[in-house]
C-alpha positions in Angstrom: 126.8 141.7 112.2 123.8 140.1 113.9 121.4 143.2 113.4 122.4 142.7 109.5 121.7 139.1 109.5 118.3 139.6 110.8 117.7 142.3 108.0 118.4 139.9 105.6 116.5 137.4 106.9 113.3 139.5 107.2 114.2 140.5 103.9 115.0 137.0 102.2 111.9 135.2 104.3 108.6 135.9 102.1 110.5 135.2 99.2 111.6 131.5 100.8 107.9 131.0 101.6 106.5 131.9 98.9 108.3 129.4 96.8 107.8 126.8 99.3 104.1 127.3 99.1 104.1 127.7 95.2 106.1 124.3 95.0 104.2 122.4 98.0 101.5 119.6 95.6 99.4 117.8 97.9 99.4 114.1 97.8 96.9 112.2 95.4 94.3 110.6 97.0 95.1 107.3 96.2 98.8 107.5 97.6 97.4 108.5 101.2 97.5 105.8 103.5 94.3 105.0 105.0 94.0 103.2 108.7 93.0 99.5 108.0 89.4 98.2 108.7 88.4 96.3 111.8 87.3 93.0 110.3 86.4 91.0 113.5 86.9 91.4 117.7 86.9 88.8 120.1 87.6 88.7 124.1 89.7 85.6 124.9 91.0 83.8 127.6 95.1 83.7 127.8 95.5 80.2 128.3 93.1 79.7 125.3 95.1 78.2 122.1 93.3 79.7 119.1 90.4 82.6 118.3 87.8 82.3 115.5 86.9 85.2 114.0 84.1 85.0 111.5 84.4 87.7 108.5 81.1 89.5 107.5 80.5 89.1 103.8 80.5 93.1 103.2 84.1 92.9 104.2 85.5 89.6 102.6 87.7 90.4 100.0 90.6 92.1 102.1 94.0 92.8 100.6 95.9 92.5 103.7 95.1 91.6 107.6 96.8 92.0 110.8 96.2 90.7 114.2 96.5 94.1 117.4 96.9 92.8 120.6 94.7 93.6 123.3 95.9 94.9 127.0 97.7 92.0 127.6 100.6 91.1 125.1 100.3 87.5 123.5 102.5 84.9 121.3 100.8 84.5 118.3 102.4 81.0 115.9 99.9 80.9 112.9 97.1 82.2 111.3 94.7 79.9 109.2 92.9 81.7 106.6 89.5 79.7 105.6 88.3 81.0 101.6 84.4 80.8 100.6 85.7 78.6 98.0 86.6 76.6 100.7 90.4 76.5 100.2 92.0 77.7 102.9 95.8 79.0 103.5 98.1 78.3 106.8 100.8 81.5 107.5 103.2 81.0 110.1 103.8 84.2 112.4 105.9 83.0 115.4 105.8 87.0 116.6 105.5 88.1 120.3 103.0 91.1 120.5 103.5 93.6 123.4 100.4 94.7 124.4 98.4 96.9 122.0 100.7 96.2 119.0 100.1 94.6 116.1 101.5 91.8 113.7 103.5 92.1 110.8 101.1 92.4 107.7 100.0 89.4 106.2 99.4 89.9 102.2 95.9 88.1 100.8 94.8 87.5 97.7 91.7 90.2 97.1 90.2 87.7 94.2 88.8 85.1 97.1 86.5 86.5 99.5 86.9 85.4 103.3 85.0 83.4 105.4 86.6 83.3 108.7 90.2 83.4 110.1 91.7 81.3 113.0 94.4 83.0 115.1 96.5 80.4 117.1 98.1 81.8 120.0 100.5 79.9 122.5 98.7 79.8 126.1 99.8 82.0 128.9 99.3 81.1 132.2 98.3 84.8 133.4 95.1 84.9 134.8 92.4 87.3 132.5 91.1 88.2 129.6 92.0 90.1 126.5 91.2 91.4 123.3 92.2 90.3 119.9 91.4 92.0 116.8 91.6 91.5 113.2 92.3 94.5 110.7 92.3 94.5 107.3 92.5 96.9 103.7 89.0 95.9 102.2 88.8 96.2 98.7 86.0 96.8 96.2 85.6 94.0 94.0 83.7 94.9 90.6 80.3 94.0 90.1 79.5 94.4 93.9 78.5 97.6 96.2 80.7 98.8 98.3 80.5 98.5 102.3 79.3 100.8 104.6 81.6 101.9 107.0 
């Protein structure tokens, strides 16, 4: 019984993989998710309360950003998003990062370009320093030339 179940098999198994390979479309380019752009870095202190992180202007009009811890994990509460325009827009977070991890995505309106971002954190007493950075999906916004990255 087994040696005929292995005939079959042998038998059946270029047919399988041929029609997996003949039905097997790779993903458009478009769908592919792409790792999100550093958009600033800054060592901090734990028992500081809040990071600055100036955005270059190559890389202002973001779709989305996130905050990674660094080595240490961190409380983050808010994020304060300053707009060239200068409107600005205050998102509560109220998230614990483990080290290394990152925040929930914050959505941003692509229209308005950036000028810098404030990340409040809650103070730790820990003695040290870590890093903080902020990611982000740039987008192309017609009429300008695109980054270099």
């Amino acid at each position: 019984m087994a040696a005929a179940f292995a005939i079959g098999f042998f038998l059946l198994a270029p047919a399988i993989s041929k029609a997996a390979a003949q039905s097997y479309k790779p993903a458009p380019a478009d769908s592919i998710a792409r790792p999100p752009d550093l958009l600033g870095m800054v060592r901090v202190n734990h028992r500081a309360t809040h990071v600055v992180v100036e955005i270059s202007p190559r890389q202002s009009h973001v779709t989305e950003i996130t905050v990674r811890s660094g080595g240490l994990g961190m409380t983050l509460v808010n994020i304060e998003i300053t707009f060239a325009d200068g409107g600005s827009q205050r998102i509560a977070i109220d998230d614990t990062l483990p080290p290394g991890h990152l925040s929930r995505v914050i959505p941003v309106d692509s229209q308005r370009a950036l000028r810098k971002v404030v990340v409040h954190k809650r103070p730790s007493l820990m003695p040290g320093e870590t890093v903080i950075q902020l990611l982000g999906r740039v987008v192309a916004v017609p009429g300008t030339r695109p980054s270099l990255r």
